[in-house]
N, C-alpha and C positions, 0 to 999 in steps of 0.2 A: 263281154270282155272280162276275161280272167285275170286278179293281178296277184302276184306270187311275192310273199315276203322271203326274202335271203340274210340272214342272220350270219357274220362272218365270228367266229369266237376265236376271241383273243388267247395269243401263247405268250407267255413270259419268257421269251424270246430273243429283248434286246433288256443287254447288262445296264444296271442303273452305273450312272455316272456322274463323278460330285466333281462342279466347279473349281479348282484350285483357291484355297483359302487360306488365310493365318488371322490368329486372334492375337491379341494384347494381354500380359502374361497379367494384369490385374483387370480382365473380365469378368463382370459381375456374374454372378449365378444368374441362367438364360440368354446368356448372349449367345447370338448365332455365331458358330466355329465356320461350317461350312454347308451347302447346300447341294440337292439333286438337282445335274442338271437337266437332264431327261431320260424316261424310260417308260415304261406304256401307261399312257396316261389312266385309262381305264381301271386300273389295278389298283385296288387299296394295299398299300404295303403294310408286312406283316417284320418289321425287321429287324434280326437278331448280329452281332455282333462281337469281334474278342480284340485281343491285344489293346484293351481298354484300362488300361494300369490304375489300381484307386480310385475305378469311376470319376474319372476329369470329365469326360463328355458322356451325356444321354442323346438317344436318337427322337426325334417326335413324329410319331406311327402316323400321324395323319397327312403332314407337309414333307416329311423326308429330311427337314432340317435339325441338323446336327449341332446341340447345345451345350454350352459352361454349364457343369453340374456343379464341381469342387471349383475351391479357388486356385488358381496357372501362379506358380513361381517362375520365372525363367531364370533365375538364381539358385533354383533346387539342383544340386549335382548330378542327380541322376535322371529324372523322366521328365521335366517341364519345357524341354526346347524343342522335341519333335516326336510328335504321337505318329506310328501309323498304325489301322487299325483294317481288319478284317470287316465288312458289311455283308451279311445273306440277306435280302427282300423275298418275300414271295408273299403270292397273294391269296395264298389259300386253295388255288383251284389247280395249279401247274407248277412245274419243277420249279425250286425255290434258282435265282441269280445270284450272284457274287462279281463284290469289287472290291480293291484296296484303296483307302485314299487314307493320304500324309497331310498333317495338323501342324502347322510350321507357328511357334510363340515367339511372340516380339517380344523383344526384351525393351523396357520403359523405366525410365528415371524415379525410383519408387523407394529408391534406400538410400541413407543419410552418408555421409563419407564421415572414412574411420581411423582417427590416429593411429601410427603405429605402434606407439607405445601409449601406455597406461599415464604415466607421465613423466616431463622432465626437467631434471637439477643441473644448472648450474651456475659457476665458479665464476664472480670476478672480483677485483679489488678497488675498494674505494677510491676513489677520486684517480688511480694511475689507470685504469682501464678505460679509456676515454674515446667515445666514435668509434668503439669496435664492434666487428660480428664476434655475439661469444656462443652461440649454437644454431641449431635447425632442428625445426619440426616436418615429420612428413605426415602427410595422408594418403588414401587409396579411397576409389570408388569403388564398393562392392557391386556395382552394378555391372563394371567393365572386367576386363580380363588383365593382369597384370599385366603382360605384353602391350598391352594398347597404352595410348599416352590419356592419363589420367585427369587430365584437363581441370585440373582443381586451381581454385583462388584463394589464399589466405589474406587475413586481413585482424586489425583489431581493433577495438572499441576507441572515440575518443580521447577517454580518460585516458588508456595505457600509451596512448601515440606520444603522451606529453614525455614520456622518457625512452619508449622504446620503438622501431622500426620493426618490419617485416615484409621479405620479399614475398611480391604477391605471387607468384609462382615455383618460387623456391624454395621459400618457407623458414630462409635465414631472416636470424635476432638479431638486432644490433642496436647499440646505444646510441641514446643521442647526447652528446656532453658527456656527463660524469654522475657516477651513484655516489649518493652519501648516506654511510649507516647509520646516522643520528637519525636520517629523516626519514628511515624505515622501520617500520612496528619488529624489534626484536632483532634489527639485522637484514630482513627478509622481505621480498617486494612479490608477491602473486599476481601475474596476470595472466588470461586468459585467451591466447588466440581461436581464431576462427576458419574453420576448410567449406568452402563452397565448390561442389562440381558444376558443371558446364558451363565451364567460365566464369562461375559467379551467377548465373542464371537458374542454378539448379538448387537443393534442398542445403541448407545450413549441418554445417559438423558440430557435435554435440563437445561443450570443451570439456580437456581431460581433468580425471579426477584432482589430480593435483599438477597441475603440468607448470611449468617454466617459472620455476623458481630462482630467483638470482639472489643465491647467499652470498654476503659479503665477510671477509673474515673483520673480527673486530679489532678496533686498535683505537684503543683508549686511554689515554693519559689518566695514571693514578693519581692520586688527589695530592700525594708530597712530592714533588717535583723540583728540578734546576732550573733557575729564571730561562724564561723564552726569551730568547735572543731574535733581533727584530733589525732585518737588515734595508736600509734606506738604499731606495737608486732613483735615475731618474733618465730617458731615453734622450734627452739632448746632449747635445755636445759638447766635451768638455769646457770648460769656463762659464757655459750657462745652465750646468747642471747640478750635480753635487760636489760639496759637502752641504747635505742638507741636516736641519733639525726635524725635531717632533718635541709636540709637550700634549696633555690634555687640554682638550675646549675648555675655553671661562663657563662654558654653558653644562659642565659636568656636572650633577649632582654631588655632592660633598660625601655623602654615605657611598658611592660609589669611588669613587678619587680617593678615599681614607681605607679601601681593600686592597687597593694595588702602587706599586712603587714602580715607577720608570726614570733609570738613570742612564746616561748615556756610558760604552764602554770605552776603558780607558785606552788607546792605543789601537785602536778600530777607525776606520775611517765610515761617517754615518751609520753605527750601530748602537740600537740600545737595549737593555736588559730588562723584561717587565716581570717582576717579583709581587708574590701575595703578600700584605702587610702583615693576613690574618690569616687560620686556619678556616679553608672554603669549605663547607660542607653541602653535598650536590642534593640531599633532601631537602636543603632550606632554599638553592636557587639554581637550575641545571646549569646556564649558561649566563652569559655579561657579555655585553656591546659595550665594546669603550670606544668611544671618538677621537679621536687624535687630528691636532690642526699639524700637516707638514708644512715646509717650506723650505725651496733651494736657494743656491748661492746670491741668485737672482732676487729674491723677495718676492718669488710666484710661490702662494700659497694654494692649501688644498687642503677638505675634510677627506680623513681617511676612516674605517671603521674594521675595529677587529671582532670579531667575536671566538669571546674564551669559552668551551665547555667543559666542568668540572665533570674531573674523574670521576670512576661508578667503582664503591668497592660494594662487596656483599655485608654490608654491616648493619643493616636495618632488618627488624622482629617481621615476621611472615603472618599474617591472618588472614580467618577467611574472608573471603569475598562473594559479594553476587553480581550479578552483569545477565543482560538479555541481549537476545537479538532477534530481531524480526523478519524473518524471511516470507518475498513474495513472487511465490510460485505460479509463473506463467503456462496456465495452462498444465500445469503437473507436468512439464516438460525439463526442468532444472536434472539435468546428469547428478552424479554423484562431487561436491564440489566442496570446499572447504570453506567455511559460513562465518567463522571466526576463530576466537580459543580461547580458553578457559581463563578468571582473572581470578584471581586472590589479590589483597592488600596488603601491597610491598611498595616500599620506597626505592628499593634499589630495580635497576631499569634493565641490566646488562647480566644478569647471574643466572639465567636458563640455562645452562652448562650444568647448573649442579641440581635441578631442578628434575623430578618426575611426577609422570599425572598417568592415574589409575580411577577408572571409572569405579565408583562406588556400591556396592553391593545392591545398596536401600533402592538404587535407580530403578524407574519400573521398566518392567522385561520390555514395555513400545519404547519407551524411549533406547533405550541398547537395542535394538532391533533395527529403529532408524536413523543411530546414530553412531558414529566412532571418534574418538579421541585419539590424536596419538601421544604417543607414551612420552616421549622427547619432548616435542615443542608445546603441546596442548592445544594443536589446532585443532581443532569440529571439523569433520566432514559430516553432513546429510546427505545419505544415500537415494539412489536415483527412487523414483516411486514413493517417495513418503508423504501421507497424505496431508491435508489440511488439519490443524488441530495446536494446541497447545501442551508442551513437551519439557520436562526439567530431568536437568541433569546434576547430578553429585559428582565430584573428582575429589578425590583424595591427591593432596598436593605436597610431596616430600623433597624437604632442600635437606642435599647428602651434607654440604659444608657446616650449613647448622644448626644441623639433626633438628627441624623441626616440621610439624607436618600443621595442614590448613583443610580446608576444604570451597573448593569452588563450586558454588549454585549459579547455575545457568539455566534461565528461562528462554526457549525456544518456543515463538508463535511463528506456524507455517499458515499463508494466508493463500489461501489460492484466487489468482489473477486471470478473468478470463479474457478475450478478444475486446468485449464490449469495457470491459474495467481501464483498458489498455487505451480503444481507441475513443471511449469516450470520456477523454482528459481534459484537464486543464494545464497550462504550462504559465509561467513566469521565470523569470530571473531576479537575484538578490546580487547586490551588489558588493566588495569588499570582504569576501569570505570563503571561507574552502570546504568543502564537503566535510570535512575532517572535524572542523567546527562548528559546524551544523549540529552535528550528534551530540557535543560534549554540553556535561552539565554545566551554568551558570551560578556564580552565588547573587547574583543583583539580580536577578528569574527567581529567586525563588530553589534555585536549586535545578529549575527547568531548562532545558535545550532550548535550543533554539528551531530545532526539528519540531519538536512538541508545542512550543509554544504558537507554531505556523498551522499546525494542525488544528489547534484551539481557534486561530483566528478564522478560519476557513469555515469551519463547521459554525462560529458565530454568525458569517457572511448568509447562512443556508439556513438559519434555526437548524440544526441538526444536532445529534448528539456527536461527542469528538469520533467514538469509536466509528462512524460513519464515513471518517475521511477515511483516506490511505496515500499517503506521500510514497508514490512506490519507485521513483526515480531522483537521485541529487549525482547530477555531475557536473567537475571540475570545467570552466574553461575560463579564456582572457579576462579577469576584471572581476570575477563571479560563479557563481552557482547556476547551474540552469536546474530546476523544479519541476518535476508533473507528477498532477494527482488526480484523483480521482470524488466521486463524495456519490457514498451508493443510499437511496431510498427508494429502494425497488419501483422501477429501474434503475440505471446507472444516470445520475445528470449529463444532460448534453454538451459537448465541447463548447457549444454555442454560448449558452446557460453560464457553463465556469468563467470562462475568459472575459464575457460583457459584463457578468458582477463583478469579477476583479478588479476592472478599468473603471467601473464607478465606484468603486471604496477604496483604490491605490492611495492613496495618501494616508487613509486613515489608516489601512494595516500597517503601515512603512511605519508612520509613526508609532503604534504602540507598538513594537518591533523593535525599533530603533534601528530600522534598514532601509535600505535603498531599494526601488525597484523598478529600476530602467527599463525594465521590456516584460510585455505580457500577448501569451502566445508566439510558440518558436517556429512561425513558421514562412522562412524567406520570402515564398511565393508572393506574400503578401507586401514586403517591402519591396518594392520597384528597382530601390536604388542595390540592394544586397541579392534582389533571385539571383537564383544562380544559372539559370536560362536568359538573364539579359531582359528584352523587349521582346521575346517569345511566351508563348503558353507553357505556363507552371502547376503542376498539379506537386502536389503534396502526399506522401505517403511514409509510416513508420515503420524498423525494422525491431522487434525487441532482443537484448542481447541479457547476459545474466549479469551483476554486478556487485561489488561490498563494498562499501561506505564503513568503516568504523572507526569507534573513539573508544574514550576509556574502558566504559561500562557497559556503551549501548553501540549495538551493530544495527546495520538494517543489509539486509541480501536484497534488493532489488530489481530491475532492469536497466540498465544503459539503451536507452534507444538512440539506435542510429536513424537519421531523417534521410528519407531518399527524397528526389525532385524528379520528378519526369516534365519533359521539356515538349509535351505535347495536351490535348483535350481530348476527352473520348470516353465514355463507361466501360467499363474492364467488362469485358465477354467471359462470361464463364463456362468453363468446359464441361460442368456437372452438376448435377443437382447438388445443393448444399441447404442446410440447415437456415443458413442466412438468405437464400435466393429469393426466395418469395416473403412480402411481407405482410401487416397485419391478419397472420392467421392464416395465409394461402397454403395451399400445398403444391409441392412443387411437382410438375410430370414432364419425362423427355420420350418424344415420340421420334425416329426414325434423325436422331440427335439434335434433336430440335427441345427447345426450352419451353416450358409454357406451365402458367401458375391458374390453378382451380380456387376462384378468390370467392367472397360472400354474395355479390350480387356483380352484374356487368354494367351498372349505370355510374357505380359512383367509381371504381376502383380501374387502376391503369392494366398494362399486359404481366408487371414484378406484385400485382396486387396495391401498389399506390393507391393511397386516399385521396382522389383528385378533387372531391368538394369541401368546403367545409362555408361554413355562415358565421359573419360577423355582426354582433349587433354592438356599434362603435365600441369595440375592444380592441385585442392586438395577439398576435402570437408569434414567436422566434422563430426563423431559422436559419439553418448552414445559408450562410453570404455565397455568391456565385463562386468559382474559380478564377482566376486571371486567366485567358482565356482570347485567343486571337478573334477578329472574325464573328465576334458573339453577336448573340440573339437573344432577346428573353420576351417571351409571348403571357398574356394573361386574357382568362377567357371569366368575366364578370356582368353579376346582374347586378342593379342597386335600387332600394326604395328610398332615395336622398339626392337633392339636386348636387350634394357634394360631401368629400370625403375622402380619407388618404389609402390608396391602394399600397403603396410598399415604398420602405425606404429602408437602405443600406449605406453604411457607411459610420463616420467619426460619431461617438453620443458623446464624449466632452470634450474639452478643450483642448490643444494641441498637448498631449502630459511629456513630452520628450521632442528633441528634434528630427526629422524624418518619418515621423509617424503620418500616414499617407492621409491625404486631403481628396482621396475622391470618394465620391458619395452617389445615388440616384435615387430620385425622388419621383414617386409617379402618383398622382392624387386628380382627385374630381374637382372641377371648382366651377360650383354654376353651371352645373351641361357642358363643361368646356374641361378635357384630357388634358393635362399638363404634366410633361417630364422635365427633369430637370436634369442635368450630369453632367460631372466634374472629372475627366481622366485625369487630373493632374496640372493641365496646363490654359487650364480658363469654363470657368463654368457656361452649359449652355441651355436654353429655354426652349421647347416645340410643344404646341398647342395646337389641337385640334375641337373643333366643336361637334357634337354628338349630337345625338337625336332625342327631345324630353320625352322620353319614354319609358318608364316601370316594368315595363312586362316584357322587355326585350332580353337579348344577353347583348355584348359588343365584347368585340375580341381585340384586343392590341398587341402588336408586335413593335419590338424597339431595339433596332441593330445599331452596331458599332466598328469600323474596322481601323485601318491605317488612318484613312484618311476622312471620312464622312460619317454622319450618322442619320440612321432614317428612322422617325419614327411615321406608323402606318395604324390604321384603325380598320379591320376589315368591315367595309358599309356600315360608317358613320352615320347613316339618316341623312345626310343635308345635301341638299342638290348641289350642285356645281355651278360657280356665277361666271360672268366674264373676269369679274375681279380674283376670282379666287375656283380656278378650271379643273384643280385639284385637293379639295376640302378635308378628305381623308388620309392626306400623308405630307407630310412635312421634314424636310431634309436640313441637312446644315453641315460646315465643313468643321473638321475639326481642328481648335486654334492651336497655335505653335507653330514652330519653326518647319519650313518645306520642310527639312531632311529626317526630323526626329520628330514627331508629335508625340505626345506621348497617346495611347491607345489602349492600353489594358486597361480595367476596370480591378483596381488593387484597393482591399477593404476589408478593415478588420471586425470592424463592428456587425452584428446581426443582422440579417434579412428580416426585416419588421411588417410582418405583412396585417393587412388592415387599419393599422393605428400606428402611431408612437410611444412607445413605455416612457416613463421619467427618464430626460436629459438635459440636458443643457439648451437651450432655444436657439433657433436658427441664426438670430442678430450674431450670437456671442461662438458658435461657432462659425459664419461666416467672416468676424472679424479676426479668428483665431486660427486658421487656417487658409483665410486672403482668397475668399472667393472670390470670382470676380461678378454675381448676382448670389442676392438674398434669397429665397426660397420664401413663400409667406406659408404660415403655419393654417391649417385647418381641421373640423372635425374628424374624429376615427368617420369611418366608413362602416356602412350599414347594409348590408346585402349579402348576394352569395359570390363564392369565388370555384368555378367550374376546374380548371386546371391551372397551371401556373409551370412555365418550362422555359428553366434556359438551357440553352443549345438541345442536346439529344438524352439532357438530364431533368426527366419528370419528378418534382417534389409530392412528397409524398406527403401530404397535408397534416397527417397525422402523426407525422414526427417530431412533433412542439411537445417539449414539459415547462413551457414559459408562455404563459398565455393567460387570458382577463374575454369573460364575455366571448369566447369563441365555440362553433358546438359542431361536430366532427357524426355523419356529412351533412350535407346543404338540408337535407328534409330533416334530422332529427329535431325530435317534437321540442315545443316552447312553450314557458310559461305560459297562462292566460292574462294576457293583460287590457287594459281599454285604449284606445287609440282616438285621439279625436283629429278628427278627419281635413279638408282642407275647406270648412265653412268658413265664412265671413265674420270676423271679430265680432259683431253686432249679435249676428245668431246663438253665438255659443255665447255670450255675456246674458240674453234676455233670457236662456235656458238654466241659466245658474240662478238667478233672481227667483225664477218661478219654483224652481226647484229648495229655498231659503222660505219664500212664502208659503206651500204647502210645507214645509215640516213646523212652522211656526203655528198654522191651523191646527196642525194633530196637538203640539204643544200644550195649546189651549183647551182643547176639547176635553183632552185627558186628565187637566188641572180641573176643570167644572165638573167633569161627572166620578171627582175620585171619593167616597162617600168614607165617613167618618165612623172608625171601629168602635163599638161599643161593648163592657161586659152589664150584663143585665143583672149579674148575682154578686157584683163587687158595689159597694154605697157611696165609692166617687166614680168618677166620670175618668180619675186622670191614676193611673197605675205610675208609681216610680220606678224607674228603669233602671237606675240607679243605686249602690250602696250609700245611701246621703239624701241631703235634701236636694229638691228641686223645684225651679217656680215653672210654670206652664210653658211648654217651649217657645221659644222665639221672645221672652219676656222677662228678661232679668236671668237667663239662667249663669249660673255661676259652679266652680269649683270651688269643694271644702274637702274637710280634711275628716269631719265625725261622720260616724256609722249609725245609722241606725237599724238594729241587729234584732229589730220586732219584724223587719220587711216581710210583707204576706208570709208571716204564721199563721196556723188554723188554729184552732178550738179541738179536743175532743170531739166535741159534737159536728165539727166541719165547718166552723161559723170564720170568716176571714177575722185575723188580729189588727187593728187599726188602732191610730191613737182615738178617735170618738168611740168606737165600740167597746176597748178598753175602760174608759170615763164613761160611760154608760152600764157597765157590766159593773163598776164597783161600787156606783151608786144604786144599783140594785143589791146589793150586796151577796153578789153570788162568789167574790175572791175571800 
């Protein structure tokens, strides 16, 4: 039998053909554009190419598929929204093939939206321009096409809502009330709107350099004036309205009352004339409150209050001045923006009209490189990009009216603020004060701020040095200040860390302060009664916005953070690898877009690289408190060498310090081989126990849910059999108390996650009688083992993210001291063990004392050498302190013979002296 081999050889034949494809115009270099979708398989392709513009795409000779070389704009005008390109294959052995294929780039929300102007001025009048639109700002998406609708949100900071409106999609200004140019720095009120595209979903607009200024014209009474005429009315009806009087309160100060004259005018019906007794001068007092008690025909009285403010003439001498300000640059992202303006020491307040400011030669070229003054007002702008560092500026300062010139020294520290500086803050509120008076110097301080002196108290609270804090946010609202800072000792301190020192030394700052501080930590979610999701899931997140604070001398540029609330639970899915994704050290990889982190070992560390072990030997370590949070769960996977011990407690650490400060807590601890949770939602504390298995060498896993209406806690294979009395040993349920319709159910808590122990607080008695639990908690040892993971809901703690901890050691095997352990013998045993061990060293004692032999010198003629500068009797025998020398002590002889008092008496009655 013959068998014939047929060899059929391949032709290049059938044209390669590429699947229809488009990439995303920010594809990384190697992303696949597009691919072959068949053509002879056999054939290694050989493949060349054109209409490949700036090398955007490379081809890979091996797979056929076609890759991101250069980086895709699809904003580029000319070539980045549709490639097509010429492909030749051939495989070496037969005519080369050809195809054409089209490379279509998605355009992606990749660029910031862009005012249309640089910036804008304008025009209204004090106090008549009242609830009006007095302009518009636009923006554009550079990402869109003009023709398309540009779907932008404007919006603005807190602070600026307190005077001014804007439509969120129109982009109109308007006021609310009325402006007064007393109460604006020079006349002029700066703030700073904001453009979001898709809808407010998309990338934040950078604010303009100087944008939406509302100059007011000034209109100021000079200081010699015609009495103010002072017209009385009164809206009831005639006969029980006016003719009314006015006179000043009995309760006027006298030095005050002896300035002003008020007499009624003659022939006027209810009017009276207020005249200065004396010549006002507005550097000795800007303004006067005078009280006035009215009353009409009726005998209905009423305090009325006027306030005078003295004329501004330019009459006061001009010198120089210095002033700082401190700007905190987020991220080196602050646009080009106006940071403050120049101050020289002048009394008069209102004379910028005659005033010009010229940057100083001496200035160093970095500082005029990143900075500009203008000529006119002497405001500072810092231009966009100017790095971190400390910055002074000289201005030569010329008043035209009376020809005299000054010069302003301005110190500028640019601090640069990163993500972690930002988001690992602390916040508080101060109570009875305004951003504005924060900054300014005090003379009963010392001369110090009240800015500064918070700073001081802060960095005392940490041992740290001052320059370690950074107060990088004060803004105005209802009643107070709201406060966030920061305190860096590499690393940043943890939110956790700032806000639970705070609440245990609140009183003490307040008072050397001399402030109030009603609330610590701003963040709703946690007050029950103010989320702004109700009795839903609150999470918490911050937006940073750029901001000025100033006063006389000292400015700070810092952030306005706006607080967002999302009204659900969930870890934020990430669409890319980041810097931040992976942690302790992981590196981050996406395969076929899929996440996944290359972490140090796979025993101890989660799938983001989480530290899931760590070991406690009765210590304690901080962290982030759960979320509020529908629905929850929190699991703990624990081994222990101790029949008892506190696994985690969250919640109040002192006393109730304000009203509404939330009362719920969970306590979960070991007691005697018996699991005990404890928690309080709010509306009645509750108790579930489970007994465990006495076992050392186990692990035991607990899970402890909560929703609407019930709570479960569960122990996966607790050890203990099932009895008839008790059919289900390992889980334990309970309803939760309160009213059918509303129970409360969220787990809302300010204080730390304490996991292993309790740090110093207040004892269970004093806050369950302080917050009205309705069960005590009984306190017990830290906890002493290891803690395998630790997870509430779909959020794994990352163990290692404590800077507040005693006795904990990160993971579960790292090594430990040597220390002795006595084991679980019988009182008796380890007592006769001590004894004997007291008896032999009392032996050696002895032995050592009998055979310790007496030193002798054989060439000295006493037995007993003095030790001594002085006499001495034999030790243990009368010895004594004196005060004489004797200054023979072992001298020798020429001949080497020892000096003694007998050898001497002996030598001279030989007569050899």
């Amino acid at each position: 039998m013959t068998t014939y081999w047929i060899t059929v050889q391949d032709l290049n034949d059938v044209a390669p053909v590429f699947a229809p494809s488009g990439v995303f115009e920010v594809g990384a270099s190697g992303e696949q554009g597009a691919r072959e979708a068949h053509g002879d398989p056999p054939a290694r392709p050989r493949p060349g190419y054109s209409g490949n513009e700036e090398e955007k795409f490379r081809i890979d000779s091996a797979t056929g598929d076609v890759l991101v070389n250069r980086p895709l704009d699809f904003d580029h005008p000319v070539f980045d929204r549709n490639f097509t390109m010429r492909v030749r294959v051939s495989d070496g052995a037969n005519a080369p093939a050809e195809t054409e294929i089209t490379i279509a780039v998605t355009n992606v929300n990749d660029l910031q939206p862009v005012f249309e102007r640089a910036n804008y001025t304008f025009t209204v009048t004090e106090n008549a321009d009242c609830n009006i639109t007095f302009g518009k700002v636009s923006a554009i998406d550079p990402d869109l096409p003009m023709s398309e609708n540009q779907n932008i949100l404007y919006y603005l900071s807190s602070l600026e809502l307190a005077n001014f409106t804007i439509g969120d999609t129109s982009g109109e200004l308007s006021l609310k009330g009325c402006l007064d140019r007393e109460a604006a720095t020079r006349g002029t009120m700066t703030f700073y709107p904001r453009a979001n595209d898709e809808g407010g979903r998309g990338h934040d607009a950078n604010p303009a350099t100087k944008p939406d200024t509302a100059r007011i014209p000034e209109n100021v009474i000079p200081e010699d004036v015609d009495p103010i005429l002072i017209q009385l009315d009164d809206l009831d009806a005639a006969g029980n309205g006016c003719p009314c009087q006015m006179d000043f309160m009995d309760s006027t100060p006298p030095a005050l009352r002896g300035k002003f004259n008020l007499t009624e005018v003659e022939g006027a019906d209810s009017q009276y004339a207020l005249r200065p007794t004396a010549t006002l001068d507005r550097e000795e007092q800007k303004a006067y409150e005078l009280p006035f008690l009215t009353r009409d025909s009726q005998g209905v009285s009423g305090i009325r209050f006027l306030t005078l403010e003295v004329g501004d003439e330019n009459d006061s001498p001009m010198t120089d001045g210095t002033s700082s300000i401190k700007v905190y640059n987020y991220k080196g992202q602050f646009p080009a923006m106006v940071i403050g303006s120049v101050h020289v020491t002048d009394l008069d307040d209102y004379d910028l009209d005659s005033k010009s400011f010229e940057v100083d030669p001496v200035t160093s070229l970095d500082a005029q490189k990143h900075f500009r003054v203008d000529r006119e007002s002497g405001d500072i702008t810092m231009l966009e990009g100017t790095p971190a560092g400390s910055y002074t500026l000289r201005v030569k300062v010329r008043d035209s009216e009376r020809g005299e010139t000054a010069t302003g020294r301005v110190t500028v520290k640019v601090v640069g603020l990163t993500k972690d500086a930002v988001m690992q803050s602390g916040s508080l509120r101060i109570s009875s004060i305004s951003a504005k008076k924060m900054m300014e110097s005090s003379e009963t301080a010392g001369g110090r701020s009240l800015y500064e002196r918070l700073k001081g108290e802060i960095a005392n609270l940490h041992n740290i040095r001052v320059d370690q804090v950074d107060i990088f946010t004060l803004r105005d609202v209802d009643g107070g200040v709201d406060v966030r800072y920061n305190c860096h000792s590499s690393p940043y301190y943890s939110t956790v860390r700032l806000n639970a020192v705070m609440m245990q030394r609140r009183e003490r700052v307040a008072e050397s302060l001399g402030v109030e501080i009603p609330l610590i930590d701003m963040n709703l979610c946690l007050l029950e009664g103010l989320s702004p999701c109700g009795d839903r899931s609150c999470q918490h997140t911050m937006r940073p916005n750029g901001g000025v604070v100033a006063g006389e001398t000292a400015t700070m540029v810092g952030l306005d953070i706006t607080d967002d609330y999302i009204c659900g639970c969930g870890e934020f899915v990430a669409s890319g690898c980041s810097e931040d994704y992976c942690f302790n050290g992981g590196t981050c990889q996406e395969v076929n877009k899929t996440l996944s982190c290359a972490c140090l070992d796979d025993s101890n560390y989660g799938p983001r690289c989480e530290l899931m072990t760590a070991r406690f030997e009765r210590g304690f370590a901080w962290y982030e408190p759960p979320s509020a949070c529908e629905n929850s769960s929190l699991s703990m996977v624990f081994e222990t060498s101790d029949a008892s011990g506190v696994l985690l407690y969250t919640g109040p650490t002192v006393p109730r310090p304000w009203p509404g400060y939330p009362k719920d807590f969970l306590y979960v601890f070991l007691n005697q081989w018996t699991l005990e949770a404890y928690l309080d939602l709010g509306s009645g504390t509750l108790n579930l126990a489970i007994p465990l298995e006495e076992n050392y060498e186990r692990t035991f896993e607990l899970v402890l849910s909560w929703g609407r209406d019930e709570v479960v806690f569960e122990v996966i294979d607790c050890g203990v059999n099932a009895t008839k009395e008790d059919p289900v040993p390992c889980r334990r349920s309970l309803f939760l108390p309160g009213t059918s319709r509303s129970p409360s159910h969220l787990l809302n808590v300010q204080g730390p996650l304490q996991l292993g122990g309790i740090a110093s607080m207040a004892s269970f008695r004093r806050l369950s009688a302080s917050y009205r639990w309705t069960l005590t908690p009984p306190a017990v040892l830290p906890f002493s083992g290891c803690v395998f993971e630790l997870r509430h809901n779909d959020y794994l703690y990352d163990l290692n993210a404590t800077d507040y901890h005693k006795m904990t050691f990160h993971p579960c095997d790292a090594p430990r001291a040597a220390k002795v352990v006595l084991g679980h013998q019988p009182a008796t045993i380890i007592f006769a063990s001590v004894l004997c061990l007291l008896l032999v060293v009392l032996v050696i004692l002895c032995l050592a004392r009998r055979t310790r032999k007496a030193i002798s010198y054989p060439d000295l003629e006493r037995e007993v050498v003095k030790e001594t500068l002085g006499r001495t009797d034999v030790e243990g025998f009368g010895e004594k302190d004196v005060t004489n020398f004797d200054f023979k002590f072992l001298q020798v002889t020429p001949d080497g013979q020892l000096l003694t008092d007998q050898a001497e008496s002996d030598r001279m009655g030989a007569g050899r002296w």
